[in-house]
N, C-alpha and C positions, 0 to 999 in steps of 0.2 A: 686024447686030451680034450680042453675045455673048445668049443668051437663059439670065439671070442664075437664072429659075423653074426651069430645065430641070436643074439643078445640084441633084446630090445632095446633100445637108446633114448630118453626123454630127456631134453632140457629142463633143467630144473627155475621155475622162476615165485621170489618171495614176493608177498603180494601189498597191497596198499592198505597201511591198517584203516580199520572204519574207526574213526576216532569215539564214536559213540558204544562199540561194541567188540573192544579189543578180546581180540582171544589170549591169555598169557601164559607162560610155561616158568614153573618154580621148580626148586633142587626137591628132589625129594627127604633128601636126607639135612639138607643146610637152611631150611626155611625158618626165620628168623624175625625179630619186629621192624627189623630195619627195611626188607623188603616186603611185608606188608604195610608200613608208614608209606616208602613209595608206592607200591600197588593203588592207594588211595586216590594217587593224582589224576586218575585213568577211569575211564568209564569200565568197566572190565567185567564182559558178557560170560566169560569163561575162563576157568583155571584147571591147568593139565599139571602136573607129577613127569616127570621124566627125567633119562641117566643124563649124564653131563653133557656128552655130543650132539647127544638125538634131540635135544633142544634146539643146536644151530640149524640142524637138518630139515625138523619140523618149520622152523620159520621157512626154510630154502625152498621147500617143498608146495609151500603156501596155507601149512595145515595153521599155525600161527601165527604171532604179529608182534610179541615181546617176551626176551627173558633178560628180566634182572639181575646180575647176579654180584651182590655186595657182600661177599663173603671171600675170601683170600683161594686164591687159584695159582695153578704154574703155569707159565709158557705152553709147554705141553699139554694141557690140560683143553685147551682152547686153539692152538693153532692152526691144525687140520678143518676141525670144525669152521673156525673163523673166514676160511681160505673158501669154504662151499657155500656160505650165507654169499658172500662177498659175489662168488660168480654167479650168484642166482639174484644180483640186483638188491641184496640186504646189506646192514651195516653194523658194524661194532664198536662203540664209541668210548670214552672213559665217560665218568659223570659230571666231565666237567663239557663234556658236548667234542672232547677230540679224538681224532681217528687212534684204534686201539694202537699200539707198537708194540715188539719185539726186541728183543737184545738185552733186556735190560740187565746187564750183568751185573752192575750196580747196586741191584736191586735183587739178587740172586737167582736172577728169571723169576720171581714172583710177579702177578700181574696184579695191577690196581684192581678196582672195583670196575667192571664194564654192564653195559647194556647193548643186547641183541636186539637189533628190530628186521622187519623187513623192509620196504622197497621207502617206505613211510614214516622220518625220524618223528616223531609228537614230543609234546612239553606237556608237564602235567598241568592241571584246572587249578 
């Protein structure tokens, strides 16, 4: 079997965006005018393509600094992820600036509109 000690172990920590030189990560497949209208508020040194998760990961990691994502998502879709930014000092917020939630059954576990960041929430210019 897998010998689980033998496994190198890194804290993973999201890092402080440079508000002058955001790195940002979009859907590859859902990129839209709406998140490029936002993109505009941000100085934004760099734009990454990547699948749905490895977006929160990237930020967790500290390869990046924000993912937009104003396009309709599930519960699922985001909570795992959401749960790794978070212990690595990032955050997920709606677009009205509040902490992401869950349960929405109400709501058919559809999730609003959110924004990933890292350790570093920004407002746009």
């Amino acid at each position: 079997g897998a010998d689980l000690n033998a496994l190198e172990h890194k804290r993973l920590h999201a890092r402080a965006a440079d508000p002058d030189a955001i790195t940002a990560l979009v859907s590859l497949s859902h990129l839209d005018a709406k998140t490029e209208d936002f993109l505009k508020g941000f100085s934004v040194a760099k734009r990454s393509g990547a699948g749905s998760s490895v977006k929160f990961l990237e930020i967790a990691r500290g390869n990046a600094d924000l993912y937009p994502r104003l396009a309709p998502t599930m519960e699922w879709d985001t909570a795992a992820g959401q749960a790794v930014l978070e212990a690595a000092g990032g955050h997920v917020v709606d677009t009205r600036g509040a902490r992401f939630r869950y349960g929405k059954t109400e709501a058919g576990l559809k999730n609003t509109n959110f924004i990933a960041w890292g350790r570093r929430v920004l407002t746009p210019r």
